[in-house]
C-alpha positions in Angstrom: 51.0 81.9 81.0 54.5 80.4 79.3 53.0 77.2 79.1 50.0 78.7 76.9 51.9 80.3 74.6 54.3 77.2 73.8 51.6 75.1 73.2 49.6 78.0 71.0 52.4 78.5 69.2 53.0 74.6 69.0 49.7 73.8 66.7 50.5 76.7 63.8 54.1 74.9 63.2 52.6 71.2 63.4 50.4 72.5 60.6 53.6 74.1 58.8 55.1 71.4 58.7 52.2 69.4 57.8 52.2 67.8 53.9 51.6 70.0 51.2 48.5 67.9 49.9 47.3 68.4 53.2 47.6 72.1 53.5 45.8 72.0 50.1 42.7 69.7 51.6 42.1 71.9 54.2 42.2 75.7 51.2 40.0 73.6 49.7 37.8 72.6 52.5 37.6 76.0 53.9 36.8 77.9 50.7 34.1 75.1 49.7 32.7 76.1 52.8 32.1 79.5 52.4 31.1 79.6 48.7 28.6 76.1 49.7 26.6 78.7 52.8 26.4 81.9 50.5 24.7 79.9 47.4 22.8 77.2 48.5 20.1 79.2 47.6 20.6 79.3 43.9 21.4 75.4 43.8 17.8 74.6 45.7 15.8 76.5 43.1 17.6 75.2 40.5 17.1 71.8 41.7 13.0 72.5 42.5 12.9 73.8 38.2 14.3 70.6 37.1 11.9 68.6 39.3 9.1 71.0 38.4 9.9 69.9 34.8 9.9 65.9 35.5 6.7 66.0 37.3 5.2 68.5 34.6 2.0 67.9 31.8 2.6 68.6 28.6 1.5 72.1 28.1 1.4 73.1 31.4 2.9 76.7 32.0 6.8 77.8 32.5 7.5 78.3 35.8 10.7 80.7 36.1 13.6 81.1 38.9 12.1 83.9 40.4 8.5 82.6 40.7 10.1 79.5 42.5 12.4 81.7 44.5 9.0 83.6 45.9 7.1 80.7 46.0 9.9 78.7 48.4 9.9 81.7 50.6 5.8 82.1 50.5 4.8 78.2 51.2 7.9 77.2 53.6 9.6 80.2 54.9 12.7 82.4 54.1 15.4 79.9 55.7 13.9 77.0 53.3 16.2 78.0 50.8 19.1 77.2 52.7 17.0 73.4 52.5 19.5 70.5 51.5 23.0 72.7 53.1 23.5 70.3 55.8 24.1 67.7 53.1 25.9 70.3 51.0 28.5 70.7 53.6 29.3 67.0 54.1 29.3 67.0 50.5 31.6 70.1 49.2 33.8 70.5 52.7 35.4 67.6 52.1 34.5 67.4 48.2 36.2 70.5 47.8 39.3 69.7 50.0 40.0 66.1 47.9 39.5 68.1 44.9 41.8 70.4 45.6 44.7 68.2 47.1 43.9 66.0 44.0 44.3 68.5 41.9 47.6 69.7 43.7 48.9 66.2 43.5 48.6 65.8 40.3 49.9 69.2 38.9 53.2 68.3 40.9 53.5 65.3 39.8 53.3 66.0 36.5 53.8 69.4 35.8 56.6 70.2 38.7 58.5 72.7 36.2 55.7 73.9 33.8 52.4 75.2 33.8 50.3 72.5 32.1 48.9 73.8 28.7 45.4 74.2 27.6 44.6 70.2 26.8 46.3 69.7 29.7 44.7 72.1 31.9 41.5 70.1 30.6 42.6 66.5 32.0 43.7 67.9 35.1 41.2 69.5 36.3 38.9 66.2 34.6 41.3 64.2 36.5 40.6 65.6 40.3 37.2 66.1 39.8 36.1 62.8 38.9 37.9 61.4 42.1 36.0 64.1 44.5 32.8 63.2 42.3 33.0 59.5 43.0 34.4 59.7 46.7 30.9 62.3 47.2 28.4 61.2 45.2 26.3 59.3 48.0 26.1 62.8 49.4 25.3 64.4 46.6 21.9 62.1 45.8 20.8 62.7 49.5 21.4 66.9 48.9 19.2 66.5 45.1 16.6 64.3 47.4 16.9 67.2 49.8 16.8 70.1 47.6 13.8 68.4 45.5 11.1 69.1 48.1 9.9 65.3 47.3 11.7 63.7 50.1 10.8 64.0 54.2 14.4 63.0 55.1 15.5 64.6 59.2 19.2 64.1 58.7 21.8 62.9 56.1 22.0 60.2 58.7 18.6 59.0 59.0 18.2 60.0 54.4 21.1 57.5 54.3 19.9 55.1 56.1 16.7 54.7 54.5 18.0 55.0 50.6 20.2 52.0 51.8 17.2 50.1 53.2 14.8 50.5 50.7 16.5 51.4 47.1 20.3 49.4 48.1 23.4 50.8 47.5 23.0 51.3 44.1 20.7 54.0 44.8 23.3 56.0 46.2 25.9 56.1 43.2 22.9 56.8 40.7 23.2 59.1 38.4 27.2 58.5 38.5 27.6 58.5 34.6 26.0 61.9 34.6 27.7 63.4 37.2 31.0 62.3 35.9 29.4 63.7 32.6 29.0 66.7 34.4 31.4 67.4 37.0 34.6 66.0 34.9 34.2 68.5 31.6 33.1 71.4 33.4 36.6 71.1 35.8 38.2 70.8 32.9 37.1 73.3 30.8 37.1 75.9 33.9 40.9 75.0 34.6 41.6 75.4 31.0 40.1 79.2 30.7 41.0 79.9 34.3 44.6 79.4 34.0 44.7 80.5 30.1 42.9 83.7 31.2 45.3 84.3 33.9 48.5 83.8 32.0 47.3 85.9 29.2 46.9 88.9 31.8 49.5 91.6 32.2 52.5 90.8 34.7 51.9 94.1 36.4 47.9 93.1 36.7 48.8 89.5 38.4 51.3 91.1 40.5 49.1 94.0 42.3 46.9 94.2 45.5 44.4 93.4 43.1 45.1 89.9 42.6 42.2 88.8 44.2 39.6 90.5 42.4 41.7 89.5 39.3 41.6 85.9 40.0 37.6 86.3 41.0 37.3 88.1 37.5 38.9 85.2 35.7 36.8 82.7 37.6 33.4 83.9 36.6 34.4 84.0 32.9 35.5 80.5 33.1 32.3 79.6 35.4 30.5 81.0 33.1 31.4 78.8 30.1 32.2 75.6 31.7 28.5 75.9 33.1 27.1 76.2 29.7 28.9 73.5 28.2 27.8 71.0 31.2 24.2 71.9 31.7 22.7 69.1 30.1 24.4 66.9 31.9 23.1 68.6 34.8 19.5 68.1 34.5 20.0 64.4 33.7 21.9 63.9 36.8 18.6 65.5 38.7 16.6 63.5 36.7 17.7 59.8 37.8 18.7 60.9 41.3 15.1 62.5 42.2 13.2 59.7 40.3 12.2 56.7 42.7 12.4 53.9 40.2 16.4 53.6 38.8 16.7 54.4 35.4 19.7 55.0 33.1 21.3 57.6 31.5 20.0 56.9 28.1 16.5 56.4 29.6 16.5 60.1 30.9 17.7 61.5 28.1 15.0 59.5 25.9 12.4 61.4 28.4 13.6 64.2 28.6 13.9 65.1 24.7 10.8 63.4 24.0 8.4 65.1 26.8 10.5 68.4 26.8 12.5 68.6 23.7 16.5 70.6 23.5 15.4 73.2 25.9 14.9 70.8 28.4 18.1 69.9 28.8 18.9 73.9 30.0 15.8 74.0 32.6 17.6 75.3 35.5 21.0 76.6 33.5 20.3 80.2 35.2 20.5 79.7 38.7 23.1 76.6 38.0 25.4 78.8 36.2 25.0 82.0 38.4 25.9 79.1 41.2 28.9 77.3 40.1 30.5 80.4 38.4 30.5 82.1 41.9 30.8 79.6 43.7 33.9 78.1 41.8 34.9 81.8 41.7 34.9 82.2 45.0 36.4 78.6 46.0 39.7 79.2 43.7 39.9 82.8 44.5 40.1 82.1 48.3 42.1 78.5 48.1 44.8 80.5 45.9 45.0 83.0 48.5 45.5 80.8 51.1 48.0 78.4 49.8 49.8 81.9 48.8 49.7 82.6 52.4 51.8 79.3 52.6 54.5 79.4 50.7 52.9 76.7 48.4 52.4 77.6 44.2 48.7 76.6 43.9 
């Protein structure tokens, strides 16, 4: 029974004493988890109205989130919108956690003694993002292929294997420009009003019980914003990845304004925005809590 508890009690100070960029990858990891299994949901149907739009004829009729929500569940079944997580989680579990200890890095690094100020928020958050987005985005073409309902893949395994085999390796970094287009600028802008939101709240509000709630309340505002900004971005990144032949960023965007105009370039932004606004809500909300629960300033 003594020997148990030693070596119980032996794993919990091995990860104490663990390096702080470490403790941060794993936050990271475990709050990109639970945000990536609560709304999959919302990313899958936004991912099915952007394809909807590619494959559309001119004229044909709008098709809107909820009609695509009902229709998943009618043709395939209720669990069909969790279609494309498997690839999510290899994607944002450790996606999330290099963000995070990127991000972590690089604040001590450079901004040991300070908080960083609103441009600066901006090129930090740019910063650690477009190091997760490069390091995933194989990952993330497979969970767009998934989410699409054009592909027959069985696993990320087997969908990896057979992009490799039949597209190369180019296929699976396409759409990189837009995804650094789009990943990059909205971690940027959702540090910037994340942090200047916080620090413009009441000491006695940041200080409470609620702190939580307070940091998910500043998280949705910034979600919010940042989303809106990036959405274009967005649908071109769908665009190449889903589309078998390779084309370019300019190519898309050429397509896209000429077969659906402006408001192409939002198809999608509802159940994108409602997505990454929660779910980056959620992600810094928990990861802030548990580096907190540390010792460690996130």
């Amino acid at each position: 029974m003594q020997q148990r508890q030693e070596s119980s009690s032996h794993a919990p100070s091995s990860f104490v004493k663990a390096h702080p960029a470490l403790k941060a990858f794993m936050c990271g990891s475990l709050s990109g988890t639970c945000s990536t299994l609560l709304f999959q949901p919302l990313d899958l149907v936004k991912t099915r109205l952007q394809t909807l739009q590619n494959n559309a004829k001119p004229g044909s009729p709008k098709v809107g989130m909820f009609a695509v929500f009902i229709n998943v569940i009618k043709t395939e079944n209720f669990f069909s919108l969790w279609k494309g997580v498997t690839p999510s989680f290899v994607r944002c579990i450790p996606g999330v956690g290099i963000y995070f200890s990127t991000f972590y890095s690089l604040k001590q690094h450079f901004f040991l003694d300070r908080a960083p100020n609103a441009g600066e928020a901006v090129l930090l958050g740019a910063g650690a993002r477009a190091v997760a987005g490069v390091c995933m985005l194989p990952f993330t073409v497979i969970k767009t292929r998934f989410e699409s309902g054009c592909y027959n893949y069985s696993s990320v395994a087997g969908a990896l294997s057979s992009v490799y085999k039949t597209e190369g390796v180019r296929a699976l970094f396409s759409g990189l420009t837009a995804t650094l287009l789009r990943d990059a600028p909205f971690s940027g802008i959702y540090v910037m009003f994340y942090s200047q939101a916080k620090r413009a709240l009441p000491q006695e509000v940041t200080s409470t019980v609620y702190v939580p709630l307070v940091n998910f309340s500043c998280g949705v505002v910034a979600g919010v914003l940042a989303s809106l900004a990036t959405q274009p971005a967005d649908v071109l990144k769908t665009h190449i990845q889903v589309r078998p032949s390779h084309c370019s960023t300019a190519d898309a965007f050429r397509y896209i304004y000429r077969e659906h105009g402006l408001k192409g370039f939002f198809r999608g932004a509802v159940p994108r925005s409602l997505r990454r606004t929660l779910m980056a809500a959620m992600a810094w909300t928990v990861y802030e809590q548990l580096m907190a629960r540390m010792g460690l300033k996130s």
